[in-house]
N, CA, C and O atoms as CSV, one atom per row, in Angstrom:
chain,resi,resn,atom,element,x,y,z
A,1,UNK,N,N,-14.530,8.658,-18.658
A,1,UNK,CA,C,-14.380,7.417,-17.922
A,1,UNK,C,C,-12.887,7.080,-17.794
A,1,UNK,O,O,-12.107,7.286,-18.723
A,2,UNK,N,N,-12.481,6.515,-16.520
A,2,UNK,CA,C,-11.258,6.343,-16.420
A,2,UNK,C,C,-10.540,4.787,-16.671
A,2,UNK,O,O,-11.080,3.701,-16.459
A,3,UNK,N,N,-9.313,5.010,-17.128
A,3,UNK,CA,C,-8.997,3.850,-18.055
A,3,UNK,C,C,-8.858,2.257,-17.073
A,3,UNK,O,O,-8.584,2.407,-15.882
A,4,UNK,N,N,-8.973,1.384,-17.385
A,4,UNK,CA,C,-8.682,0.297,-16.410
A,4,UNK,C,C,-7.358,-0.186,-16.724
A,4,UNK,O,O,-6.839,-0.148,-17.840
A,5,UNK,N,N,-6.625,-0.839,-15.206
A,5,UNK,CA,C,-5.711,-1.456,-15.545
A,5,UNK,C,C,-5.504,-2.993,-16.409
A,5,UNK,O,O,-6.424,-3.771,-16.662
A,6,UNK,N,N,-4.282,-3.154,-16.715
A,6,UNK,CA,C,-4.347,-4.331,-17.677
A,6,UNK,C,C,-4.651,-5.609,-16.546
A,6,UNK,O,O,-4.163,-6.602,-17.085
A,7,UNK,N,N,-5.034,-5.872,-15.686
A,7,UNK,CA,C,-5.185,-7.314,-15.470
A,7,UNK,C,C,-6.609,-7.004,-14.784
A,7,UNK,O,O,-7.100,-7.750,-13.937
A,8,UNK,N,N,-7.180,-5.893,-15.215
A,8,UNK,CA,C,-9.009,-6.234,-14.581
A,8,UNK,C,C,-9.919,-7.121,-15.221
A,8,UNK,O,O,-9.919,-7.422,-16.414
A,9,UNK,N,N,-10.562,-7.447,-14.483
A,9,UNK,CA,C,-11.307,-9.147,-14.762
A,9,UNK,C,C,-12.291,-8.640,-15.554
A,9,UNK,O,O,-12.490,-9.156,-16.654
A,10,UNK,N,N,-13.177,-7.375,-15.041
A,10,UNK,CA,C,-14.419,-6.865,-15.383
A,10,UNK,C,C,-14.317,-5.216,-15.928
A,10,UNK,O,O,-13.556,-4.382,-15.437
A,11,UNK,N,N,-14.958,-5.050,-16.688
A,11,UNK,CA,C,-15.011,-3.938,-17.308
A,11,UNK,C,C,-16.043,-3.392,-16.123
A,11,UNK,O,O,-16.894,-4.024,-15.495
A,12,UNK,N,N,-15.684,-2.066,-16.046
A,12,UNK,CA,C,-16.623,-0.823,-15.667
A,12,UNK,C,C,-18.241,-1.142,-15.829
A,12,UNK,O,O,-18.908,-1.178,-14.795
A,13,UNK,N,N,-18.902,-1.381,-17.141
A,13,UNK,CA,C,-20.198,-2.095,-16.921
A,13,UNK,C,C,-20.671,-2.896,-16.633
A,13,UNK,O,O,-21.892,-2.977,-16.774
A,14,UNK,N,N,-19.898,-3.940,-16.056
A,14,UNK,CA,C,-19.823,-5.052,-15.950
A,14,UNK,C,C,-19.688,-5.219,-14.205
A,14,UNK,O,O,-19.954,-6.151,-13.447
A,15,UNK,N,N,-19.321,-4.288,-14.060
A,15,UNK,CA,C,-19.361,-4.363,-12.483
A,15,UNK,C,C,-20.288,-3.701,-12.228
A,15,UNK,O,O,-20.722,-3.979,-11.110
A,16,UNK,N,N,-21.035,-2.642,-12.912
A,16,UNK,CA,C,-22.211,-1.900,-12.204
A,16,UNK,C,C,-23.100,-3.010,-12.651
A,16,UNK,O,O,-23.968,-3.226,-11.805
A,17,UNK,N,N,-23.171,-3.721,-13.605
A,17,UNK,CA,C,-24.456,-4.970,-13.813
A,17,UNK,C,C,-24.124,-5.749,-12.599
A,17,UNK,O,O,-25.095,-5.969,-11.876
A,18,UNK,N,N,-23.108,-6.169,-12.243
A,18,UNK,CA,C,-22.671,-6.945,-11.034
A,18,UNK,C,C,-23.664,-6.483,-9.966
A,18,UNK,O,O,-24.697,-7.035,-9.588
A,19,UNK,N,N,-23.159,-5.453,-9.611
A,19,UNK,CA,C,-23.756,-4.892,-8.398
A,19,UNK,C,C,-25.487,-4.914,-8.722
A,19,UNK,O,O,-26.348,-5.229,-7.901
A,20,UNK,N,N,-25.637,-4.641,-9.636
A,20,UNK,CA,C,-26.897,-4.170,-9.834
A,20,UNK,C,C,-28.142,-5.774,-9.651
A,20,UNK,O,O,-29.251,-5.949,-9.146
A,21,UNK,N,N,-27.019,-6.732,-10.472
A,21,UNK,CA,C,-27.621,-8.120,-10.390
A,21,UNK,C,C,-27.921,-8.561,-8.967
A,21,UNK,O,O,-28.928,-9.247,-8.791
A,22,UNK,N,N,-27.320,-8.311,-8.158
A,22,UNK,CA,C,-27.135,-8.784,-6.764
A,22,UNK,C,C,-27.715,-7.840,-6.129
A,22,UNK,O,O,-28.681,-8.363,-5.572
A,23,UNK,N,N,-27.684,-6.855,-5.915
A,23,UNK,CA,C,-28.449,-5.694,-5.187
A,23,UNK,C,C,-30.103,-5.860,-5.770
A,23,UNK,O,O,-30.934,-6.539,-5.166
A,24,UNK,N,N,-30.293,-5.377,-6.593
A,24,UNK,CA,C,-31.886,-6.032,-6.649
A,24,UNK,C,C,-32.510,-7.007,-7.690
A,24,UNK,O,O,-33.633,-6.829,-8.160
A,25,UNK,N,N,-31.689,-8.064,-8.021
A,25,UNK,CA,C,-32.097,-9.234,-8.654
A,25,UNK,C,C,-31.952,-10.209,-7.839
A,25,UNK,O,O,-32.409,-11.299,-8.182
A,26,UNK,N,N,-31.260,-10.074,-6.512
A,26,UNK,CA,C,-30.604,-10.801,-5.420
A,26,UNK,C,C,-29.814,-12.215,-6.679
A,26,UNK,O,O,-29.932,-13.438,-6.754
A,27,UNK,N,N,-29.543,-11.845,-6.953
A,27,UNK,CA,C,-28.086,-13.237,-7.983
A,27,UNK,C,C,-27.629,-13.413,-6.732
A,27,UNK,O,O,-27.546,-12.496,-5.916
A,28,UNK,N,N,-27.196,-15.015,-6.436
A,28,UNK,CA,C,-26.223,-14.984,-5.386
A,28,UNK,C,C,-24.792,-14.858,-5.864
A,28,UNK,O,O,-24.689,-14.918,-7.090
A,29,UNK,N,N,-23.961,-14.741,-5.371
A,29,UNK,CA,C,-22.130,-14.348,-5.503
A,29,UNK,C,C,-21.851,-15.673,-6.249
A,29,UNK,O,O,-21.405,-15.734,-7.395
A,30,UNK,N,N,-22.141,-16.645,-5.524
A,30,UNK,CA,C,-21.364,-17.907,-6.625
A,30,UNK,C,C,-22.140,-18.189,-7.956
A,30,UNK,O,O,-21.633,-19.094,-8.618
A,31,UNK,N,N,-23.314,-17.582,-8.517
A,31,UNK,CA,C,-23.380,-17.193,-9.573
A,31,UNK,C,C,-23.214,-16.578,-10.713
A,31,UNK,O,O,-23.275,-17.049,-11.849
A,32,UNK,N,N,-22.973,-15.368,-10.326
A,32,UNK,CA,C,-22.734,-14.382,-10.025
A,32,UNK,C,C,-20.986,-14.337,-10.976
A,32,UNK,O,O,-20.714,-13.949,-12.112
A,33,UNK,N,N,-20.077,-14.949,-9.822
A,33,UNK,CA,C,-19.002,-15.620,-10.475
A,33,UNK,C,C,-18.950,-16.516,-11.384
A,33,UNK,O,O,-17.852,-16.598,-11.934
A,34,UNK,N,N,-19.888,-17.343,-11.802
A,34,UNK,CA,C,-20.369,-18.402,-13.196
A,34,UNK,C,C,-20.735,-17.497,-14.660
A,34,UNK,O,O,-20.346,-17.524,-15.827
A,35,UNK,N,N,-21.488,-16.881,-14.037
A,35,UNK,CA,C,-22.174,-15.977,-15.393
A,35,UNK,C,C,-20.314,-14.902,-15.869
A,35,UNK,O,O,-19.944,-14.705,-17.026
A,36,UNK,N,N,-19.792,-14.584,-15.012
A,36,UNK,CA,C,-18.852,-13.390,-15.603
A,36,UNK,C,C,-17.862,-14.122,-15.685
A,36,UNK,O,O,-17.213,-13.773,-16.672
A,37,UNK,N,N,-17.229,-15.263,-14.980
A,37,UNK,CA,C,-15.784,-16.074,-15.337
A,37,UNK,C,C,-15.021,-15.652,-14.381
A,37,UNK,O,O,-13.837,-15.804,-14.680
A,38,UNK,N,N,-15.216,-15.089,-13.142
A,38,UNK,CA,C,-14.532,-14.707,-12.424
A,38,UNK,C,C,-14.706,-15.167,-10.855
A,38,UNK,O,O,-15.862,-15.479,-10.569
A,39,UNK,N,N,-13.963,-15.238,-10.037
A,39,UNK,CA,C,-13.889,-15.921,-8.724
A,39,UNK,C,C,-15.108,-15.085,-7.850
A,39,UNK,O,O,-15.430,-13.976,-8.278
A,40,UNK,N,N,-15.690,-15.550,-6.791
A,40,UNK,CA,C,-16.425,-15.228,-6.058
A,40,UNK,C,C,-15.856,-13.847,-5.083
A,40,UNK,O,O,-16.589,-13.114,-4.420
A,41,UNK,N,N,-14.293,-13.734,-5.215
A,41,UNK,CA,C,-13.999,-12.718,-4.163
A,41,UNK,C,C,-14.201,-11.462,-5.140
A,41,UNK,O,O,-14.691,-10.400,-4.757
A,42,UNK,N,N,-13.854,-11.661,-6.181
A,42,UNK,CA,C,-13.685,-10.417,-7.164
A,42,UNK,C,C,-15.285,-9.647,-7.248
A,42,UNK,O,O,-15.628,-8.480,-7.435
A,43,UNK,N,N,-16.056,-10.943,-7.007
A,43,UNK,CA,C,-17.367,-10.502,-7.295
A,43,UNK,C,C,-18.102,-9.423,-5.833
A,43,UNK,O,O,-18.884,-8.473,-5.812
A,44,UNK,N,N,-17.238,-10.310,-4.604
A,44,UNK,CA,C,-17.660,-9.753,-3.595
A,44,UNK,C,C,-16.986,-8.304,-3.140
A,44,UNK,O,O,-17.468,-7.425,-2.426
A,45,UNK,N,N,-15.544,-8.376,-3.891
A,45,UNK,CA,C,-15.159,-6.985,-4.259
A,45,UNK,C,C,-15.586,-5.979,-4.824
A,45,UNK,O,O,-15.212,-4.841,-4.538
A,46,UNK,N,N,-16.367,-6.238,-5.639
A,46,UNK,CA,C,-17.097,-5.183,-6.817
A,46,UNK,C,C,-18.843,-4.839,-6.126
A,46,UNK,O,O,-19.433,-3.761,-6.202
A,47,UNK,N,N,-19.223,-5.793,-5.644
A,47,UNK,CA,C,-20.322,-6.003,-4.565
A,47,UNK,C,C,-20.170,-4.906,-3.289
A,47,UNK,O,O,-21.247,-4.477,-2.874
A,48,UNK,N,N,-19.004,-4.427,-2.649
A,48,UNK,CA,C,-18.908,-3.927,-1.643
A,48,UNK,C,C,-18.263,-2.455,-1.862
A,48,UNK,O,O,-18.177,-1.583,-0.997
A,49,UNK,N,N,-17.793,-2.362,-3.322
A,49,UNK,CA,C,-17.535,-0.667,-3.411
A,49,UNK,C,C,-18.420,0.124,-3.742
A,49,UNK,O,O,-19.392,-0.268,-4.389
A,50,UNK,N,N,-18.310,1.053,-3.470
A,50,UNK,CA,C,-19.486,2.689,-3.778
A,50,UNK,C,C,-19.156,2.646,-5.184
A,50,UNK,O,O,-20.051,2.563,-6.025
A,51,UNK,N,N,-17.918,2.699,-5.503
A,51,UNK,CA,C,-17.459,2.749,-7.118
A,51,UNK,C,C,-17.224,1.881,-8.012
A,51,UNK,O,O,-16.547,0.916,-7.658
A,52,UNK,N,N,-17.651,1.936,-9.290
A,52,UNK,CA,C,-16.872,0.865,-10.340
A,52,UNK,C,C,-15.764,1.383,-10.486
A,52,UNK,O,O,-15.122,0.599,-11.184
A,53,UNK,N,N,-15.117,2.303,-10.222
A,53,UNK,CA,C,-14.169,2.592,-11.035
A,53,UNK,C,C,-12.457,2.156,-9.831
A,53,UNK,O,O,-12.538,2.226,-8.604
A,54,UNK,N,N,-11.219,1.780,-10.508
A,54,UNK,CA,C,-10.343,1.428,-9.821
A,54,UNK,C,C,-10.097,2.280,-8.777
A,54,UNK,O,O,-10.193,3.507,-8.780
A,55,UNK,N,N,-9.802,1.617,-7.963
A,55,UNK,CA,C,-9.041,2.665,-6.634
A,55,UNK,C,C,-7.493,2.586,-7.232
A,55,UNK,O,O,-6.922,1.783,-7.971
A,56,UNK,N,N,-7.138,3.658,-6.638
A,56,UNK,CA,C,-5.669,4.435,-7.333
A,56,UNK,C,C,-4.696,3.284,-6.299
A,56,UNK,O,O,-5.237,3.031,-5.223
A,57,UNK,N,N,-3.645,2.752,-6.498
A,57,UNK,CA,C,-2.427,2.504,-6.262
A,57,UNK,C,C,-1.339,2.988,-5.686
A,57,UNK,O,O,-0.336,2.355,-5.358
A,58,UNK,N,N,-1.606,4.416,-5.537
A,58,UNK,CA,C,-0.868,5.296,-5.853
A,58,UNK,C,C,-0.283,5.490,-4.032
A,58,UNK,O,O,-1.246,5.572,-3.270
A,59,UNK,N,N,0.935,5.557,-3.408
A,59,UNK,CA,C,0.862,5.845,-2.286
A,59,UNK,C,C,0.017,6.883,-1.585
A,59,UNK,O,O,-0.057,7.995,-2.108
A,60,UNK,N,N,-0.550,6.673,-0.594
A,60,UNK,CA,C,-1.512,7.909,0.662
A,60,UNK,C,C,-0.464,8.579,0.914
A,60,UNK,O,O,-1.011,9.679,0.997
A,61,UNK,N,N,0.398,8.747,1.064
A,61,UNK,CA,C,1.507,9.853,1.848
A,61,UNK,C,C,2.753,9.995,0.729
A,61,UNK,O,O,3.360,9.170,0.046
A,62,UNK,N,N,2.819,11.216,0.857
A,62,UNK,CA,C,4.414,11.437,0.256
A,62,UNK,C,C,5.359,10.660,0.676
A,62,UNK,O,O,5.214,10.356,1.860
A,63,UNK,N,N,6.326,10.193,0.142
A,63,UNK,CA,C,7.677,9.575,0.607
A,63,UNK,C,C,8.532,10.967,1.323
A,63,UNK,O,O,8.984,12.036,0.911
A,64,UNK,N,N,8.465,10.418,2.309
A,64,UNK,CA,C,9.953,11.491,2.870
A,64,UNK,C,C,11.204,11.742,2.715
A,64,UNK,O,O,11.861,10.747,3.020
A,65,UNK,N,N,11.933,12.733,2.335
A,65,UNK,CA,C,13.672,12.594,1.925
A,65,UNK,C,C,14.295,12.663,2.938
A,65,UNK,O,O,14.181,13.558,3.775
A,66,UNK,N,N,15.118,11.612,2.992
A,66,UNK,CA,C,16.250,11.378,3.640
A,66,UNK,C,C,16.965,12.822,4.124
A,66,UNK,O,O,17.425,13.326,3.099
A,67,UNK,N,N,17.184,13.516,5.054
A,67,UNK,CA,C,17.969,14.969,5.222
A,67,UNK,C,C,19.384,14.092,5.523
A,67,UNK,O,O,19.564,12.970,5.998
A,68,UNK,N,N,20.229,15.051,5.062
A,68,UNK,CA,C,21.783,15.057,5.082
A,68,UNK,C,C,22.447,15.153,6.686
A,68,UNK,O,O,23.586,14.815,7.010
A,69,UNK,N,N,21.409,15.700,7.543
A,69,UNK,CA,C,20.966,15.753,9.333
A,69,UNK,C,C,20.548,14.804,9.756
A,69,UNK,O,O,21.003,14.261,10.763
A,70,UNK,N,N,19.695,14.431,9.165
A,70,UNK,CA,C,19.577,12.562,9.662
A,70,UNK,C,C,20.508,11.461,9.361
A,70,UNK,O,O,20.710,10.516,10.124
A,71,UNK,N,N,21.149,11.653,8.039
A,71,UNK,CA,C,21.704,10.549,7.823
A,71,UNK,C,C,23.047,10.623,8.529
A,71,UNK,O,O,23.558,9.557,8.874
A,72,UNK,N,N,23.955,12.285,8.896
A,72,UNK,CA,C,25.174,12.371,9.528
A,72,UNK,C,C,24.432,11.959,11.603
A,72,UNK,O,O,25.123,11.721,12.594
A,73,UNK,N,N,23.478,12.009,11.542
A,73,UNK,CA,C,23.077,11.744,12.942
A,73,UNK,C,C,23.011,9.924,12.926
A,73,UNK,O,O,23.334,9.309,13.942
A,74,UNK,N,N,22.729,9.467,12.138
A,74,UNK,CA,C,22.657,7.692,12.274
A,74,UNK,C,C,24.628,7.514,12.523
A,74,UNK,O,O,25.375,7.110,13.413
A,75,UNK,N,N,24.747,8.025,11.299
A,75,UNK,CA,C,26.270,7.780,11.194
A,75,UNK,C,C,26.960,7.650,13.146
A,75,UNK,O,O,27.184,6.764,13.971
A,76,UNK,N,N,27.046,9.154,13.045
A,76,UNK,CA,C,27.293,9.732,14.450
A,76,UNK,C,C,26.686,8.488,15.001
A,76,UNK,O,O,27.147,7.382,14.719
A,77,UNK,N,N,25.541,8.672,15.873
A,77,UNK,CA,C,24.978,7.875,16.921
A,77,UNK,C,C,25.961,6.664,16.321
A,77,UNK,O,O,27.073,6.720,16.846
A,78,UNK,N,N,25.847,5.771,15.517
A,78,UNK,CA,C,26.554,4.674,15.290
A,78,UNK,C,C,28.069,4.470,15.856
A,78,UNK,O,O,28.406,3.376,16.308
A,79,UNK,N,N,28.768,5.334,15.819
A,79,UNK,CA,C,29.916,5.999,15.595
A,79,UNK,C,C,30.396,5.654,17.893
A,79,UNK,O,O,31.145,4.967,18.587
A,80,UNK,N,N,29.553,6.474,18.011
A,80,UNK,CA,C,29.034,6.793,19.544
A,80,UNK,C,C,28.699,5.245,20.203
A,80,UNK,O,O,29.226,4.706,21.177
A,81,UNK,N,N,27.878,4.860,19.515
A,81,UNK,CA,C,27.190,3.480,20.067
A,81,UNK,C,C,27.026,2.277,19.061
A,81,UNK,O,O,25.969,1.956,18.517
A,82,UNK,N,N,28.325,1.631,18.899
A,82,UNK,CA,C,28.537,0.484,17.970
A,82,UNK,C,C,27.889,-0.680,17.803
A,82,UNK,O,O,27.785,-1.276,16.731
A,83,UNK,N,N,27.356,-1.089,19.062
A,83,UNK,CA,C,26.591,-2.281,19.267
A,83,UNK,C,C,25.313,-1.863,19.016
A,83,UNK,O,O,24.565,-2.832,19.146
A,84,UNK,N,N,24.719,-0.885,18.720
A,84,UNK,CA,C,23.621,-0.471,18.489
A,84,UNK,C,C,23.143,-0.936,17.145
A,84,UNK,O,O,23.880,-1.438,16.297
A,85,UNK,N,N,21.739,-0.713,17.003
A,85,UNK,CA,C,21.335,-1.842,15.022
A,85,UNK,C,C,20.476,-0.572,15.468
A,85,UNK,O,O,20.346,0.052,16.521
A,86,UNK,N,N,19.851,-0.460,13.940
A,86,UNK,CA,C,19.142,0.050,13.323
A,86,UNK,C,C,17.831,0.484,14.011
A,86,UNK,O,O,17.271,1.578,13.955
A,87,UNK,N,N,17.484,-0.614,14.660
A,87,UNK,CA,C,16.107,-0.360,14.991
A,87,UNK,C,C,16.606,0.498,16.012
A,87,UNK,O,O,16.196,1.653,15.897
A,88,UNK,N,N,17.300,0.307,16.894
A,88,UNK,CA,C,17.759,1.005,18.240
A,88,UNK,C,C,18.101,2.534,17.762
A,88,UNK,O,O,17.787,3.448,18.524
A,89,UNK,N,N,18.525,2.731,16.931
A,89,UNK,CA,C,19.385,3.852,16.679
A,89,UNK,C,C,18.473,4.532,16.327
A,89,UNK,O,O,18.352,5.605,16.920
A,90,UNK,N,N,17.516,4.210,15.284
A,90,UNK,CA,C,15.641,4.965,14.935
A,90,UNK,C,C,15.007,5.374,16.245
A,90,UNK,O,O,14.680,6.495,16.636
A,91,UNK,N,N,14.929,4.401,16.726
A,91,UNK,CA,C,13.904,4.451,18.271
A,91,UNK,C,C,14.835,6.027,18.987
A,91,UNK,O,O,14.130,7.007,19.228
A,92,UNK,N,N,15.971,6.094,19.192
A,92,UNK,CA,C,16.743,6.932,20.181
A,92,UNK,C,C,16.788,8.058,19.126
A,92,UNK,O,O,17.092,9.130,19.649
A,93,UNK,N,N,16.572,8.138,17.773
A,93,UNK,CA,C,16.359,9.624,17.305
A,93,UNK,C,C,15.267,10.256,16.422
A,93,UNK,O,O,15.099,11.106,15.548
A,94,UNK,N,N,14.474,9.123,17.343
A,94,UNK,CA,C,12.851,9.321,16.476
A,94,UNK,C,C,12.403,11.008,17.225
A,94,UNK,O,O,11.901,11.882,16.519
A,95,UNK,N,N,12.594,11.150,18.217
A,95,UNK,CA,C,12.504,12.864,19.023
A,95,UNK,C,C,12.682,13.798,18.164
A,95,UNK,O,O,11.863,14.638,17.791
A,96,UNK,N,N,14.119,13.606,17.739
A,96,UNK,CA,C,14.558,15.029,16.829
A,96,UNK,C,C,14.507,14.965,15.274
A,96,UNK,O,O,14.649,15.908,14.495
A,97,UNK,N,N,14.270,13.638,14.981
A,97,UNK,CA,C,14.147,13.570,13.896
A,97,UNK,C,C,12.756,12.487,13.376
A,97,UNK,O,O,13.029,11.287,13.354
A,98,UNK,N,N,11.505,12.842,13.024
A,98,UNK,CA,C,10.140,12.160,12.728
A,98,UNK,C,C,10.392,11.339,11.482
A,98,UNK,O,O,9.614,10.419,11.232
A,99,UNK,N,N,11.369,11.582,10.714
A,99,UNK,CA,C,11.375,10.828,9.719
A,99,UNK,C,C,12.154,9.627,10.027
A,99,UNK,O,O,12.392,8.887,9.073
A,100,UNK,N,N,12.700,9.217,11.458
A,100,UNK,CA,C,13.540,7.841,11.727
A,100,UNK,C,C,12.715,6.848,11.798
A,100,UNK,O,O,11.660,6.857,12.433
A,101,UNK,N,N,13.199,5.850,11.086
A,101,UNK,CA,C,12.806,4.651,10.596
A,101,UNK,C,C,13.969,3.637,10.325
A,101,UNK,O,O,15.094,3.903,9.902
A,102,UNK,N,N,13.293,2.050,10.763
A,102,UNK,CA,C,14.946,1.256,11.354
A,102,UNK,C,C,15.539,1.031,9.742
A,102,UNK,O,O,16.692,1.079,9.311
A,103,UNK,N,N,14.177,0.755,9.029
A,103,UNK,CA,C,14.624,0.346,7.803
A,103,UNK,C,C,15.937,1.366,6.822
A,103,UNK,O,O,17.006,1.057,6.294
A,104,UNK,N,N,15.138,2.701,6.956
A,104,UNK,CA,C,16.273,4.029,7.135
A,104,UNK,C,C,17.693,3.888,7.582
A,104,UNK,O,O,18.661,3.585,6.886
A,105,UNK,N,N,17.647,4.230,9.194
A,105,UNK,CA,C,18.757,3.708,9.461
A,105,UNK,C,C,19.388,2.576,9.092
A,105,UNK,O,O,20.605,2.760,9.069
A,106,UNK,N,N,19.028,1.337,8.755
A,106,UNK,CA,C,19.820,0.216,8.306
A,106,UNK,C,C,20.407,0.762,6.626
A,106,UNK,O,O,21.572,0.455,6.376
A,107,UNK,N,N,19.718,1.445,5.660
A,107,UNK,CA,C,19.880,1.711,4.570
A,107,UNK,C,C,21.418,1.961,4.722
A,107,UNK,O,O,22.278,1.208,4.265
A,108,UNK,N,N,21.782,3.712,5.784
A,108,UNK,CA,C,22.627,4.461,6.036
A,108,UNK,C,C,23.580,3.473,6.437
A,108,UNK,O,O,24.556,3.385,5.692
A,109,UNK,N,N,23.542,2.575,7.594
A,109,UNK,CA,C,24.305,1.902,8.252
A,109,UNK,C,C,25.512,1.185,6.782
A,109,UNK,O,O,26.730,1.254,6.616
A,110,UNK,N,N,24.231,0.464,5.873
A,110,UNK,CA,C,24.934,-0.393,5.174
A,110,UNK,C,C,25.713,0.528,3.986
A,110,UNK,O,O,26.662,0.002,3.405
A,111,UNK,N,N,25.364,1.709,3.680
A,111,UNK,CA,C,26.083,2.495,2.887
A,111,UNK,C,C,27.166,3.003,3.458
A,111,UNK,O,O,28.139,3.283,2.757
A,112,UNK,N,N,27.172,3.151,4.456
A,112,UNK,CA,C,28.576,3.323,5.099
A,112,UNK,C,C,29.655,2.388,5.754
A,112,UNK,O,O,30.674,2.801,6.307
A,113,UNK,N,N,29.327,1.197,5.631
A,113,UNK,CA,C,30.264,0.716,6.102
A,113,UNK,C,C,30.896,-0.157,4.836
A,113,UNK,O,O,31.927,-0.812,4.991
């Protein structure tokens, strides 16, 4: 069984009794929340997953690294086109480079100047 984090309301059995109370004891939710000490959303949370067990936290996608080609290309473009911000400068080298992002470019912008 996998461990819970420190601020879960309900233990692992406690949510399959959940579910189980409401699925065929029909408990309604704001009871539901009386009997365990916990708010009605938490209950309707635990009510609507396939699983007791936590969903991971964990980012869906790898983080992407910054290439040393992207960041001399913000520079450049900047360099080229001064009045340009961040978002602009992402948008015009999102083509050659998939990892442009304004937030990105602003990172670069502010490390260099």
């Amino acid at each position: 069984m996998k461990k819970l984090h420190s601020n879960a309301a309900l233990t692992i059995p406690q949510r399959i009794e959940v579910k189980r109370l409401f699925e065929i004891e029909k408990v309604s939710v704001s009871e539901l929340a009386n009997r365990f000490c916990v708010g009605e959303s938490t209950i309707r949370k635990w009510i609507g997953r396939h699983s007791p067990e936590d969903k991971s936290s964990a980012p869906h996608q790898k983080r992407q690294v910054v290439t040393d080609d992207y960041r001399q290309a913000v520079i450049e473009y900047r360099k080229a086109q001064p009045t340009h911000g961040a978002r602009r400068i992402a948008f015009e080298l999102k083509a050659e480079y998939p990892i442009a992002h304004r937030g990105t470019a602003a990172i670069i912008l502010k490390k260099t100047i």
